[in-house]
N, C-alpha and C positions, 0 to 999 in steps of 0.2 A: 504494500500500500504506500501511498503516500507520504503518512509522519515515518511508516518503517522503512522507507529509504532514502528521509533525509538527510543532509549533512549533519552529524552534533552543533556545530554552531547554531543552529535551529531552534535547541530545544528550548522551549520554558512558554510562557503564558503572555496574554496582550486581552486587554477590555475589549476592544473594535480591532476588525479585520485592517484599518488604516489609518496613517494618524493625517490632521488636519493638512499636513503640506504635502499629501499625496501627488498632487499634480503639479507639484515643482520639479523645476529641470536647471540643474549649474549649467552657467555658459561654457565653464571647461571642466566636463566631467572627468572621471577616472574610468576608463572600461574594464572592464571585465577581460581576464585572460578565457582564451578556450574553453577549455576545461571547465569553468565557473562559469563561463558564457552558457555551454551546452550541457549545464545540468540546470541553470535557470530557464532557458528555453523547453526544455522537459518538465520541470514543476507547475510551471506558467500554466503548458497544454491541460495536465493533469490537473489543475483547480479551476481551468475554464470548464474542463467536462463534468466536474463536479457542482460548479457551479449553476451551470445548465440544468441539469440532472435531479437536485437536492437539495443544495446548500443555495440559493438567492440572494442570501445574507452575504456570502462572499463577491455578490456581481460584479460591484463597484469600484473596488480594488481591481479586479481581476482584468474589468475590462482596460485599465492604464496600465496593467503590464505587460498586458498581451500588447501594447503598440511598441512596447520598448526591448520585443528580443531580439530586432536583428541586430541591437550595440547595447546589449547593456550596460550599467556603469555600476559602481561601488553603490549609491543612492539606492537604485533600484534593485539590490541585492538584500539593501536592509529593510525596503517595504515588501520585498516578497518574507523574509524572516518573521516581519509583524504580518501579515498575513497567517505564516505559518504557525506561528505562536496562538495565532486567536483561533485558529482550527483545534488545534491541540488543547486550546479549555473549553474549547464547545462540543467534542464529538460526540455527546449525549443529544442535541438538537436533531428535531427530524422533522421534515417539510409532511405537513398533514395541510390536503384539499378535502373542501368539503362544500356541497352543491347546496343551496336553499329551496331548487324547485322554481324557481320563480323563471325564469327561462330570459331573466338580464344578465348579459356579459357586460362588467362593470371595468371598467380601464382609466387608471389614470398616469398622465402625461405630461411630463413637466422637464424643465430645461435648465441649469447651469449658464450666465452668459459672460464669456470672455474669461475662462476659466483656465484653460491651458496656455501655452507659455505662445503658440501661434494665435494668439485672441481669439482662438474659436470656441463656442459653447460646447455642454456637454450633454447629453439626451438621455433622459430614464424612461422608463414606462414599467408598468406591470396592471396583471387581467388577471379577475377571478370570478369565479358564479356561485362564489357564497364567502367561503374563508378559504386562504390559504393562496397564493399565487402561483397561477396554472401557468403563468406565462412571465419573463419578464426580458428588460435587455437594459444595458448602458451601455453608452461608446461616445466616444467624440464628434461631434459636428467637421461635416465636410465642406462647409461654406462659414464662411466670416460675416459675422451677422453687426448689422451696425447699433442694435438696441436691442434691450431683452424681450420687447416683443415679436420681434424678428427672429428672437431664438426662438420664443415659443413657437411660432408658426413654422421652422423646420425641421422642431422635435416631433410636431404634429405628421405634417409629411412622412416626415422618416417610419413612421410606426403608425399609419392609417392602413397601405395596404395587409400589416398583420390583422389591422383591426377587421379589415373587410373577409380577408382570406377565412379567418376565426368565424366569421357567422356563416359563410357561403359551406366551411366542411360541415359545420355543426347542422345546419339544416341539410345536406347532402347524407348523415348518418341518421335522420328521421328526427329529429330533436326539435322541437319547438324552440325560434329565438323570439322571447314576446317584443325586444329592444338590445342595440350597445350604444352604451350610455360613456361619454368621454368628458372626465373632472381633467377642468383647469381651473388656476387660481389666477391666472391671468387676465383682466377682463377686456384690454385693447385686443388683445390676442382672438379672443372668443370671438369678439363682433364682427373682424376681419373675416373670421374662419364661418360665422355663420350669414354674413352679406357680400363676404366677398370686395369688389372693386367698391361699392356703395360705401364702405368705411374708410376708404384708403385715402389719405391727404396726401399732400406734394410727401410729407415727411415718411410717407408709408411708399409709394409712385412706384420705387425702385427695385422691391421685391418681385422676383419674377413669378407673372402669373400662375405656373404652374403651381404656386403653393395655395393657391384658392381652388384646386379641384376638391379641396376639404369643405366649401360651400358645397357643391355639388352633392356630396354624399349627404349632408344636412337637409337639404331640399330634397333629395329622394328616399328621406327617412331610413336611412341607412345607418345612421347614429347621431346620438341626440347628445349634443353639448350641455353640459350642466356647471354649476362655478361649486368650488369647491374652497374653502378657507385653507392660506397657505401652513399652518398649523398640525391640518388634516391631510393635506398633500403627500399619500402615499408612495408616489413616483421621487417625493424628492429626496429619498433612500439611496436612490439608482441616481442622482446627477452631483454629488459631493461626498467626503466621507463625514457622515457623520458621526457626534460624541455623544456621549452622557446619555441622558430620558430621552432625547428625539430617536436617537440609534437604539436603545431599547424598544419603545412606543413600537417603530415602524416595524421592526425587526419580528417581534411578539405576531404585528396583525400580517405581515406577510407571509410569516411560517407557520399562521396559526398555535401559538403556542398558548399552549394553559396553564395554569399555576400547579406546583407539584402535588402529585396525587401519588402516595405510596398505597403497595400492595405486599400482600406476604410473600416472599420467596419460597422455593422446595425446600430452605433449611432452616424457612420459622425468620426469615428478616425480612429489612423493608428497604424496599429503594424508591425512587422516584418512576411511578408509570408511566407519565406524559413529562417530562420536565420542563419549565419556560424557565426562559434566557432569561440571569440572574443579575439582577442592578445592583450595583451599590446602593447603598442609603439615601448619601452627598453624590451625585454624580461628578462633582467636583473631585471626590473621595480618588477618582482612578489614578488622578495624575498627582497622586503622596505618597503609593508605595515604592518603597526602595528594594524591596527584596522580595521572592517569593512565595515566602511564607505571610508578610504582611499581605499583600494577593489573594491567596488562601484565605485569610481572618474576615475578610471584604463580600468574595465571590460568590459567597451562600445565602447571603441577604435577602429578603424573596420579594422581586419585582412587582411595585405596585404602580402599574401605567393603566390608563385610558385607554379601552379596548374598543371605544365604541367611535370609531372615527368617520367610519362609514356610514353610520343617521345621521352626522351633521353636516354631509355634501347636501347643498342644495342645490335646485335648478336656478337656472339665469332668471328665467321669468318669476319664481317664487322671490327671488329678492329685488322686484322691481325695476330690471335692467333694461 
């Protein structure tokens, strides 16, 4: 497996999969020799497919490494280590999907702007039909956006034709879709994406039309825009790394996680059934230990976040827009 054939410089533990200056790049980095070059190119694969797979929670990270293995550098040797660190105190976490019935595919989509070290934004999204996220991605913007509503409308783009492909199989497998409903918290963004050219000012002019076929699908009831409080913005998991409560919060409702529920074992003990990702107290608390036993004294604390983020997306129209 993976932590069993890491390097030992690997080992020990990390709160979040990335720390805050994930997406920094030195102008004169240090590379990586061979050998450390092509076992980071090998780890990288290995926790995308993981990532994809089960783990969600590692997207974020994963998806800025995987841009950096054709020259890695010393930097990005020690963000895959925190990486591998925070896999190593989580491999009790397990991605559980679970459907409501109601026949909404619910997605939400949101953007990073001028984030990386080329001023391009950076793209999240993630889709579910009840708890648990069936689908997700992050990755870097391929256009230079000149405002963040410009980002938002090419995170839209980028992850619309999933959005469509998503309901065309699901009704091709007999499934009823009664609606796909797309949270943003952006509201220039929205009115763009739901009138198209009728919102666009000189300041908007230069955006090339092609990012308004997302009006199109609106008008052919294809998927219904809804605003969503940036607070509750579960996509915006997938476009920064986040710390503290917000990386707990999101982390919890995208992998559906529950609070610990022990059961008896075959030899009469008790472990955790379902385990949910464990907060410190102080979310502040992560960045005071020194050692790994302080770590330890912290990691058991049992997360008490707001699960309920999903009733408090409302639609455009419900908030008078």
């Amino acid at each position: 497996t993976i932590i069993a054939d890491m390097p030992d410089g690997m080992v020990g533990k990390a709160p979040t999969p990335a720390a805050n200056h994930l997406f920094d790049v030195r102008d004169d980095p240090v590379l990586l020799e061979k050998a450390r070059s092509d076992t980071f190119h090998k780890m990288v694969m290995q926790l995308q497919y993981l990532s994809q797979r089960g783990r969600p929670d590692l997207r974020t990270a994963v998806s800025f490494l995987c841009k950096r293995t054709s020259a890695p550098d010393e930097d990005d040797y020690k963000k895959l280590t925190r990486a591998m660190k925070y896999l190593q105190s989580t491999t009790y976490l397990k991605l559980t999907l679970e459907s409501d019935g109601s026949g909404i595919i619910r997605w939400w989509v949101d953007a990073s702007y001028a984030v990386h070290p080329d001023m391009k934004g950076h793209t999240g999204g993630t889709m579910t039909m009840g708890k648990g996220s069936v689908y997700s991605t992050a990755g870097g913007q391929k256009l230079v956006a000149r405002s963040s509503t410009e980002s938002e409308l090419i995170d839209v783009h980028d992850v619309m034709p999933q959005i469509s492909w998503t309901g065309y199989f699901l009704k091709a497998q007999g499934l009823e879709v009664v609606e796909s409903i797309l949270y943003q918290d952006n509201m220039s963004s929205m009115l763009l994406e739901k009138n198209g050219r009728r919102s666009s000012t000189k300041r908007t002019r230069h955006i090339n039309i092609r990012y308004f076929f997302v009006a199109d699908r609106v008008a052919s009831n294809e998927v219904k825009i809804e605003y969503c409080p940036t607070g509750e913005m579960l996509a915006d998991f997938f476009t920064k790394p986040l710390q503290g409560h917000l990386f707990y919060k999101f982390c919890s409702e995208i992998m559906n996680l529950e609070d610990p529920v022990t059961k008896d074992t075959k030899q009469g003990s008790k472990e955790p059934a379902n385990p949910g990702l464990k907060e410190p107290q102080d979310p502040r608390s992560v960045l005071k230990f020194k050692t790994l036993e302080e770590f330890e004294d912290i990691k058991d604390i049992k997360m008490t976040g707001d699960r309920g983020a999903i009733s408090d997306c409302t639609s455009i129209q419900d908030r008078g827009a």
